[in-house]
Backbone as CSV, one residue per row, in Angstrom:
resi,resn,N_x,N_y,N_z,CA_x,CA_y,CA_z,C_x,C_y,C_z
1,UNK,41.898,66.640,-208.798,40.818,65.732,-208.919,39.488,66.364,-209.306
2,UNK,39.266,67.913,-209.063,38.185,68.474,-210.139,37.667,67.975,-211.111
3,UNK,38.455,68.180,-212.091,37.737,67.564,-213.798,37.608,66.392,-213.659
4,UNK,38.685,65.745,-212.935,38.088,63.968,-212.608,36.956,63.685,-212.547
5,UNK,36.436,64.090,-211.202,35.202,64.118,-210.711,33.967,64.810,-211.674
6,UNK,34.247,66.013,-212.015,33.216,66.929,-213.039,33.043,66.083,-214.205
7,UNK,33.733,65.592,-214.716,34.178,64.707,-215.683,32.738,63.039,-216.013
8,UNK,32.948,63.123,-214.917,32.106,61.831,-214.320,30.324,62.184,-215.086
9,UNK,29.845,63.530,-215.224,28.984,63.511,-215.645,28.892,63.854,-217.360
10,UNK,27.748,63.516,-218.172,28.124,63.597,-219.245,27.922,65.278,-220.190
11,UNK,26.796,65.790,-219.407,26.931,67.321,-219.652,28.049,67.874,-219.376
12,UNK,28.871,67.778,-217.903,29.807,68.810,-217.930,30.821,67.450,-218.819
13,UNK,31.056,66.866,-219.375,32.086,66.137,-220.707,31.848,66.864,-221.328
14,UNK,31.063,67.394,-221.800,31.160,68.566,-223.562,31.661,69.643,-223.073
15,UNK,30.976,70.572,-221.715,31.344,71.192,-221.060,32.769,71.449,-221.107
16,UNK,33.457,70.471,-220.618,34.794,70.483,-219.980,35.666,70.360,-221.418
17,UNK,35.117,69.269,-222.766,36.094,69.172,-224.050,35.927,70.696,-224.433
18,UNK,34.326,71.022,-224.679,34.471,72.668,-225.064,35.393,74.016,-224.585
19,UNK,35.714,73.808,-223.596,36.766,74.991,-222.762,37.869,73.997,-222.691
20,UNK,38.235,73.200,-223.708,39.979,73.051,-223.660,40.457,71.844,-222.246
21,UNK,39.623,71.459,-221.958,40.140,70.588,-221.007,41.091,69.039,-221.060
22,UNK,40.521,68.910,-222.470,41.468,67.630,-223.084,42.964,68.257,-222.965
23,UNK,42.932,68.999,-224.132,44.092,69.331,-224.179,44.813,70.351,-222.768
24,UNK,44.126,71.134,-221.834,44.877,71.376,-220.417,45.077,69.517,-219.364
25,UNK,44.579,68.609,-219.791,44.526,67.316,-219.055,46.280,66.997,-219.724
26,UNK,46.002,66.915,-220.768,47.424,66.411,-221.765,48.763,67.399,-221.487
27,UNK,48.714,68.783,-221.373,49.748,69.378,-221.052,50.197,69.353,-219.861
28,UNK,49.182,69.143,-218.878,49.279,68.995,-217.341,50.535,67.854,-217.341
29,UNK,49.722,66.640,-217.836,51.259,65.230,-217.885,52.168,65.996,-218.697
30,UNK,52.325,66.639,-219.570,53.482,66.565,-220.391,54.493,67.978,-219.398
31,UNK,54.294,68.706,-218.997,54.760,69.534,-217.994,55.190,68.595,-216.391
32,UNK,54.109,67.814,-216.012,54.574,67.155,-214.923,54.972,65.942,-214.527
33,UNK,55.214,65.426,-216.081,55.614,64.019,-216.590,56.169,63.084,-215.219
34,UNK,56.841,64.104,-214.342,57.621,63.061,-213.426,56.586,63.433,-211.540
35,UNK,55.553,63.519,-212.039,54.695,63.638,-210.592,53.856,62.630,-210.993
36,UNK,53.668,61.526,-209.702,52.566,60.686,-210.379,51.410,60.938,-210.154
37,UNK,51.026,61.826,-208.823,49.626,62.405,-208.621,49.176,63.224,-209.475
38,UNK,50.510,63.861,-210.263,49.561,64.912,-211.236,48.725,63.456,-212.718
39,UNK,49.936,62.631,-212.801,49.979,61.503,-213.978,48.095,60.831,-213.418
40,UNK,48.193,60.577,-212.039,47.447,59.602,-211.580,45.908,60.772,-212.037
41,UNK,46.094,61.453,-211.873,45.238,62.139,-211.618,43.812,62.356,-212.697
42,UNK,45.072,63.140,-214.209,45.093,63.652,-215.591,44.684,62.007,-215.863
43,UNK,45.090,60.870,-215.585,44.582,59.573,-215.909,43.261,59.601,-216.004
44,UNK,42.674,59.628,-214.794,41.269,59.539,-214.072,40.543,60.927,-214.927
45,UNK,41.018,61.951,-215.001,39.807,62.613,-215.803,40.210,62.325,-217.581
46,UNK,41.132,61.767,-218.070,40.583,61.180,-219.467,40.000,60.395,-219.286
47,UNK,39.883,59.607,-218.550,39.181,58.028,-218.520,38.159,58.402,-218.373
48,UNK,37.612,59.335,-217.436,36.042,60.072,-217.177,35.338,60.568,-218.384
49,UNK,36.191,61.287,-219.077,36.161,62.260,-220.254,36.206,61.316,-221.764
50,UNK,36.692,60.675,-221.242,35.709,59.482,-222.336,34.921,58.400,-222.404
51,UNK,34.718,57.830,-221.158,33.346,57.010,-220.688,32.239,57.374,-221.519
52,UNK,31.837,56.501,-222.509,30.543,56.588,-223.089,30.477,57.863,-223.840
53,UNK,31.512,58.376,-224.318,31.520,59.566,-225.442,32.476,59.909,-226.464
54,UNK,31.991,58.971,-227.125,32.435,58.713,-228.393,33.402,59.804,-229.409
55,UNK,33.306,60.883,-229.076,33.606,62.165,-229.463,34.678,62.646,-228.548
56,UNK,34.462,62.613,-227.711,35.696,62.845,-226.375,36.828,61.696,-226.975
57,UNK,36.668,60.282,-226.958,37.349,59.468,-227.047,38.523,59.638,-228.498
58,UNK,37.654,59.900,-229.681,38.428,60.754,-230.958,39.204,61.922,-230.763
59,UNK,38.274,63.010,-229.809,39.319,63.899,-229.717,40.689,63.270,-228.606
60,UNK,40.342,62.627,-227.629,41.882,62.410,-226.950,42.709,61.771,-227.986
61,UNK,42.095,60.685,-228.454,43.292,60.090,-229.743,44.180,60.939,-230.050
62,UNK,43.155,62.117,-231.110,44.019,62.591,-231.777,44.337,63.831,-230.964
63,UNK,44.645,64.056,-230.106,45.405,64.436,-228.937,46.703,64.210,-229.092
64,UNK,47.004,62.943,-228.998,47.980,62.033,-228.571,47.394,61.663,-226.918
65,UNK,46.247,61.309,-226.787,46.348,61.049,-225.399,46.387,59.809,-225.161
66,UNK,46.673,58.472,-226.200,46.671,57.387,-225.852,48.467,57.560,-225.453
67,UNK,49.024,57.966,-225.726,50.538,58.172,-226.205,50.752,58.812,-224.535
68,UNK,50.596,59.404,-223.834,50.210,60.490,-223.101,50.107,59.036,-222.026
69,UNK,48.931,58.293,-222.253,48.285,57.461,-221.024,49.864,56.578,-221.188
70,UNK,50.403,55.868,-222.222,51.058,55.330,-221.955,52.102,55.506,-221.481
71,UNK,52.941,56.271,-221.857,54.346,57.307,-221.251,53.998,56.855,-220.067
72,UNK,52.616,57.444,-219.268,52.595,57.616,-218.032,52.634,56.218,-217.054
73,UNK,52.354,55.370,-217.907,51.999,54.076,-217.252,53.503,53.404,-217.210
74,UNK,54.402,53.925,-218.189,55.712,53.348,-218.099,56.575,54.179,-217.094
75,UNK,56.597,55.067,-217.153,57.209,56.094,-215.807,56.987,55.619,-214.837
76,UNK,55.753,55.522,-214.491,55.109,55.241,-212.934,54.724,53.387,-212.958
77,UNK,55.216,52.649,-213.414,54.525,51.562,-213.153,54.549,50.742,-212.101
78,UNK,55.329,51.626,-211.050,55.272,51.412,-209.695,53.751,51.914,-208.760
79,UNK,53.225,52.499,-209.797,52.503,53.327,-209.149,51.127,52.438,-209.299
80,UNK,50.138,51.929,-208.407,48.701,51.493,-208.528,47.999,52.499,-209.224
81,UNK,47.955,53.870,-208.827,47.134,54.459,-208.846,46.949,54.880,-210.308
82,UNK,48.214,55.289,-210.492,48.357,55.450,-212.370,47.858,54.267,-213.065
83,UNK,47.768,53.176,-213.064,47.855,52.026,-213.613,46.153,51.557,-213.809
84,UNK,45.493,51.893,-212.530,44.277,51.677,-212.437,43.376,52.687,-213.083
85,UNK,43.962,54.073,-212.908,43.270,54.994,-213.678,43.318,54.666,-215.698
86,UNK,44.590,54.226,-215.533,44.861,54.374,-217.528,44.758,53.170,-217.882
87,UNK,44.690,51.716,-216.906,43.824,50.392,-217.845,42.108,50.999,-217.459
């Protein structure tokens, strides 16, 4: 829940895209595809990580992190927590 939270502000957002954090958010799910706290988690700091930054939001795209949010929402759709983080 770190970058989640760090995430939340908009300095450390460049911060956090500049040192690779999109893409460590995206490998995190794709390595722990079947944990939903890690899923729930990696949810909540893209969603942070692109709140109101337009640039964050392009780079997750082309990430694949819409692809990424969804996987996760179909795995876990038992899960609130995933669900609330990635709508």
């Amino acid at each position: 829940g770190v970058l989640l939270n760090l995430a939340y502000d908009e300095d450390n957002q460049i911060t956090i895209t500049n040192a690779g954090g999109i893409e460590a958010v995206l490998s995190a799910m794709q390595r722990h595809e079947g944990s939903v706290g890690v899923e729930e988690w990696a949810c909540g700091a893209l969603c942070n990580l692109a709140h109101d930054n337009d640039d964050n939001q392009i780079t997750i795209a082309n990430a694949g992190g819409i692809e990424a949010v969804i996987s996760a929402m179909q795995r876990h759709e038992g899960s609130a927590g995933v669900e609330e983080w990635a709508c």
